[in-house]
C-alpha positions in Angstrom: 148.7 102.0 224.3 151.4 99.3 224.3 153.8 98.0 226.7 157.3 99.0 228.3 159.7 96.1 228.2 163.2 95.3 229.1 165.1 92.5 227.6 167.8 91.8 230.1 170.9 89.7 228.6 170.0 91.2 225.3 173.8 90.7 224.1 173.5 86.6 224.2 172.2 84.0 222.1 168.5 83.9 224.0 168.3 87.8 224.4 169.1 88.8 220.8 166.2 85.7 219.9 163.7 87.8 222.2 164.2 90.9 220.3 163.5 89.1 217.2 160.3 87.2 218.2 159.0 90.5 219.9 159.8 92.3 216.2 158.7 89.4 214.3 155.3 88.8 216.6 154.8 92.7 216.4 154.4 92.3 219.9 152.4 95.3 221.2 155.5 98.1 222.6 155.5 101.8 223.8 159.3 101.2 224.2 161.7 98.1 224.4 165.2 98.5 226.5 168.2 96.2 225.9 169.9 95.5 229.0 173.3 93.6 229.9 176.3 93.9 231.7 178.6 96.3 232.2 181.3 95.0 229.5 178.1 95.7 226.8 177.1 98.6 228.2 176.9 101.0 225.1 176.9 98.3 222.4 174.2 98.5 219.2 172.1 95.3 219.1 169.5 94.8 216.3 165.6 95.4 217.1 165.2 91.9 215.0 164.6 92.8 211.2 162.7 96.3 211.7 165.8 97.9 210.9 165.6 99.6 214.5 168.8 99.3 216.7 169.3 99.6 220.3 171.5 100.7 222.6 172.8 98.7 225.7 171.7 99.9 228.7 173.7 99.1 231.9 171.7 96.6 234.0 173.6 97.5 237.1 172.5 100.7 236.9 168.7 99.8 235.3 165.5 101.3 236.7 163.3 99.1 236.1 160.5 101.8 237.6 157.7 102.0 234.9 158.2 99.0 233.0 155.4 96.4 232.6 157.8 93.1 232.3 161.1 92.1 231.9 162.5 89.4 230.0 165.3 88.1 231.9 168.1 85.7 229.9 171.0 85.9 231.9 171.5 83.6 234.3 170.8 82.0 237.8 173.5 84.4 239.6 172.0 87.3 237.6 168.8 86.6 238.2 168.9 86.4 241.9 170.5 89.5 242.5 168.3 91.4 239.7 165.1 89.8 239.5 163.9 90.8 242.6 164.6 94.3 242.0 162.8 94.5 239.0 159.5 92.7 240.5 159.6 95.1 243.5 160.0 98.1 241.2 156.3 96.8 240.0 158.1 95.0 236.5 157.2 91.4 236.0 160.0 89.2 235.5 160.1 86.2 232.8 163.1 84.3 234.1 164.6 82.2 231.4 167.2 81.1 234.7 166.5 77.9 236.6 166.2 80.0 240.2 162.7 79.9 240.4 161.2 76.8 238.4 160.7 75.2 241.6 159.7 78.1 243.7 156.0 77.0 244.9 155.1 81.1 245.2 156.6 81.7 241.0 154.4 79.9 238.0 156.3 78.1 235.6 154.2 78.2 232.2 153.8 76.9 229.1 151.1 79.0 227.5 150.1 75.6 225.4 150.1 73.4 228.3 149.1 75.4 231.6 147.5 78.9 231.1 145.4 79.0 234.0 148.4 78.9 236.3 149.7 82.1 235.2 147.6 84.1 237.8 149.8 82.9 240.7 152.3 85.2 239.1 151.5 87.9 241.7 152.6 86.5 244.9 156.3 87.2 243.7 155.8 89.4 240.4 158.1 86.6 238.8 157.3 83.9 236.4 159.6 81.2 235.2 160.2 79.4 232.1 161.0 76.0 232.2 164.1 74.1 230.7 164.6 74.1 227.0 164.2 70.3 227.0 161.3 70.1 229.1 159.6 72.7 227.1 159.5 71.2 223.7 158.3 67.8 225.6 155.2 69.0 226.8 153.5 70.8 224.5 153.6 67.5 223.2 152.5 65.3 226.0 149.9 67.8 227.0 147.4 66.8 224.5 148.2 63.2 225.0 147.7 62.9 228.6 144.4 64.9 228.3 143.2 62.3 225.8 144.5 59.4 227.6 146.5 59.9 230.9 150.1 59.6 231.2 151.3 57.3 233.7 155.3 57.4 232.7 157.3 59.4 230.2 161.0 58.0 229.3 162.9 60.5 227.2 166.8 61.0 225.8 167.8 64.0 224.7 169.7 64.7 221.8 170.6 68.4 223.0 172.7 70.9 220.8 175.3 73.1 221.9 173.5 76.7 221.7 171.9 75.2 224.8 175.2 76.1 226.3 175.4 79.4 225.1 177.9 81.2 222.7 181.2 79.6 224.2 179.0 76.3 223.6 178.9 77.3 219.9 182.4 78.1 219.4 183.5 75.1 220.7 181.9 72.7 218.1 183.2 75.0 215.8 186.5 75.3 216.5 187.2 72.0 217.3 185.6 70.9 213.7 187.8 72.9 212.2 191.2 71.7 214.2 190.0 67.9 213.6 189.9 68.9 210.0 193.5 70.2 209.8 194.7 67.9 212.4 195.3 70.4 215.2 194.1 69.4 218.9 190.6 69.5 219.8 190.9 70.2 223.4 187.7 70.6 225.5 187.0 73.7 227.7 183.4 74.2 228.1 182.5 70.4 227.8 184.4 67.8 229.9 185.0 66.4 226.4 185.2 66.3 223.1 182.3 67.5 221.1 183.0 67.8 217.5 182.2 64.3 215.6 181.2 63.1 219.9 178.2 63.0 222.0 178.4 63.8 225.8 175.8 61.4 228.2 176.6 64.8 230.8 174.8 68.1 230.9 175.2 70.2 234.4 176.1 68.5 237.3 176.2 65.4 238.5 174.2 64.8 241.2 174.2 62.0 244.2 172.0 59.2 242.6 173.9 59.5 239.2 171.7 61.5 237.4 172.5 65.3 236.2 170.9 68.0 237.5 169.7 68.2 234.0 167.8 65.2 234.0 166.6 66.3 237.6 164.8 69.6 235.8 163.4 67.6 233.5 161.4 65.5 235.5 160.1 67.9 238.6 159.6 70.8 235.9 157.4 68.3 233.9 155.3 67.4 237.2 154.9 70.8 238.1 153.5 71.9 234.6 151.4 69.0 233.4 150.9 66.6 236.5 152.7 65.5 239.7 151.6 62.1 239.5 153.1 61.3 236.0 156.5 59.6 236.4 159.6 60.7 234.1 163.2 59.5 233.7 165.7 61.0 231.4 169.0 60.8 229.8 170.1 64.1 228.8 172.8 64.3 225.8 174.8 67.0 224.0 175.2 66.4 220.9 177.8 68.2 217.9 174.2 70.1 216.5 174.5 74.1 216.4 171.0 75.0 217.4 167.6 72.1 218.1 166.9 69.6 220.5 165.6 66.7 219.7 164.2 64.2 221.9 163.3 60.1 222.0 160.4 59.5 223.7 158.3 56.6 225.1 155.6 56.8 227.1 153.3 54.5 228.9 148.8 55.8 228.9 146.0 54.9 231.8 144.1 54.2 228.9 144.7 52.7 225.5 145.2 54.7 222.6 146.6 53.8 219.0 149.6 55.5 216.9 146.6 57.2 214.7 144.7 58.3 217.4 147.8 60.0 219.1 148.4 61.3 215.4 145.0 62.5 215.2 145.3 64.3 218.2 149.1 66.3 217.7 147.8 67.1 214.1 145.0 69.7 215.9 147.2 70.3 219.1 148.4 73.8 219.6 152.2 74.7 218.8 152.5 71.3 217.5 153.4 70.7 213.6 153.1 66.9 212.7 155.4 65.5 210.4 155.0 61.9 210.4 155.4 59.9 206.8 156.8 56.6 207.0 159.0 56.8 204.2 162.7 58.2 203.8 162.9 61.9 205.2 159.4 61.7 206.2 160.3 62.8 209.8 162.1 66.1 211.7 165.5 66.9 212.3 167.1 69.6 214.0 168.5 71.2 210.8 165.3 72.0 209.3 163.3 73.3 212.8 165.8 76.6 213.6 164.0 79.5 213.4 160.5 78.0 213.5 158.0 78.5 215.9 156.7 74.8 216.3 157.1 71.9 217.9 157.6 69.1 215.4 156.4 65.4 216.3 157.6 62.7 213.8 158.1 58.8 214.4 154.5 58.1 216.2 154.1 54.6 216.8 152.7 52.0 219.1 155.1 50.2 222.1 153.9 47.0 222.0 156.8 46.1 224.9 153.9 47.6 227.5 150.0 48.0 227.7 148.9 51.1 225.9 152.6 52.5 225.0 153.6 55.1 222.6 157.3 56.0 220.9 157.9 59.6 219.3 160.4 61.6 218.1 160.1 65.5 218.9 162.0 68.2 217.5 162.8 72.3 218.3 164.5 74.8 218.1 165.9 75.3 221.9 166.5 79.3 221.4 163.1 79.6 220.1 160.3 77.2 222.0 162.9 76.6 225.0 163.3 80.2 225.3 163.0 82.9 223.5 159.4 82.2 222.3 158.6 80.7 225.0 159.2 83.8 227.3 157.8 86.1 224.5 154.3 83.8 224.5 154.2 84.3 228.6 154.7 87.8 228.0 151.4 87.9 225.8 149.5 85.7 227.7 150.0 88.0 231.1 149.1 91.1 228.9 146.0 89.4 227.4 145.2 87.9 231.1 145.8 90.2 233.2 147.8 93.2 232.0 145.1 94.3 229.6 147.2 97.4 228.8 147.3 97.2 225.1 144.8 98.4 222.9 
């Protein structure tokens, strides 16, 4: 006996990922509905590679009755009005929005880094997933800290355009190609130019000069790994179609060498080490889209502080900062709690 599951948003970049990780993971289904709004409504989209399509289902309209979960991808706006339904309906929500990261009653989970939290997922029958960027970060930290202790993480991004959807996309697109002819490159999505540019501004701006990006970053990371570790970030867009990739220091309790920390990423779940000191012996965003894995490359000591590490991480944002992400919550609360599957 498998699971009913809705994929809400299933038109956009992140929905059409979940179909394809829930095809490619064979993820245990009696029936999977693809939702969006009313302008889809009626569209085919692809069941990933199975061959099965789907038709769009009108999420205005959507009973969510009889469903096990939802995976939501379609905003903060859409989420607050729809969410709720769902959960009440007896459907738990995966919320790929921001609305509920913060939300003390909703679990925000990396299946790598906090499992156990999961189980608060019933006070609200909604479960968030965390930023794309603060994802990917994580899963790598998480094994550091528990061999070590963090005491403060500070991280650029290097952020690619997908993580601002399809009109994101187009943009670095269509202004590459205008540059190259020598027609304007006007921005409209981004305050500025993308193409052959990189933009020190993602979300708002907010009253001590940091984003609101950089702000999600930091209290996301607290509330998944540990509220006393201390983050600062400089989030970046960057002219890259789909991975972000992130520089990151960070500063231990307790000392710990570039091979130990190499040692310890090499075993770490969702992790893939690629770290050879030698031309292309490291990750770029290019060569992670479509994967599954986090990729660490660059390890080495910080000898500017006591017990100091530098890395380089590397993902594919639709994947591990969404769309597998929400996929691995979704079998971590059937394999927890669920239990509906044979």
């Amino acid at each position: 006996m498998g699971y009913r599951v809705a994929v809400v948003g299933a038109t956009g970049n992140v929905g059409r990922e979940m179909l394809q990780i829930l095809a490619e993971r064979q993820f245990p289904l009696d029936e999977v509905a693809a939702v969006a709004s009313a302008r889809s409504t009626g569209d085919i989209v692809d069941f990933g590679d199975t061959g099965e399509t789907l038709k769009v289902k009108n999420l205005e309209h959507f009973d969510f009755a009889g469903y096990d979960m939802a995976l939501f991808a379609i905003g903060s706006e859409g989420s607050k009005i729809h969410a709720p339904r769902a959960a009440q309906a007896g459907c738990t929500v995966i919320d790929n929005s921001s609305l509920y990261r913060m939300d003390p009653d909703v679990p925000l989970i990396v299946p790598e880094v906090n499992p156990d939290a999961i189980s608060g997922y019933r006070a609200r029958n909604i479960i968030a997933n965390p930023n794309c960027s603060t994802a990917q970060m994580v899963v790598a930290l998480k094994p550091l800290h528990d061999a070590a202790g963090i005491k403060r993480v500070v991280v650029a991004t290097y952020q690619s355009v997908s993580g601002a959807g399809k009109q994101g996309m187009d943009e670095l697109f269509n202004q590459s190609r205008n540059i190259f002819v020598g027609d304007t490159a006007e921005p409209e999505k981004f305050t500025k130019q993308i193409a052959f540019n990189v933009i020190p501004h993602i979300d708002s701006f907010l009253e001590d000069g940091s984003t609101k990006e950089e702000w999600k970053m930091v209290v996301e990371t607290k509330k998944i790994l540990d509220p006393k570790i201390k983050v600062t970030a400089t989030c970046v867009r960057v002219p890259v179609f789909v991975g972000h990739s992130e520089a990151v220091n960070i500063e231990f309790e307790r000392e710990i060498s570039a091979q130990e920390a190499q040692d310890i990423l090499r075993e770490a779940p969702g992790i893939m080490l690629v770290d050879k000191r030698e031309d292309g012996g490291y990750v770029t965003p290019v060569e992670c889209v479509g994967d599954y894995a986090t990729f660490v490359s660059r390890v080495r000591e910080d000898p500017t502080v006591d017990s100091g590490l530098s890395m380089w991480i590397v993902s594919d944002n639709l994947r591990k900062g969404a769309a597998l992400n929400a996929v691995q919550i979704a079998e971590l609360l059937g394999r927890r709690h669920l239990q509906k599957a044979a």
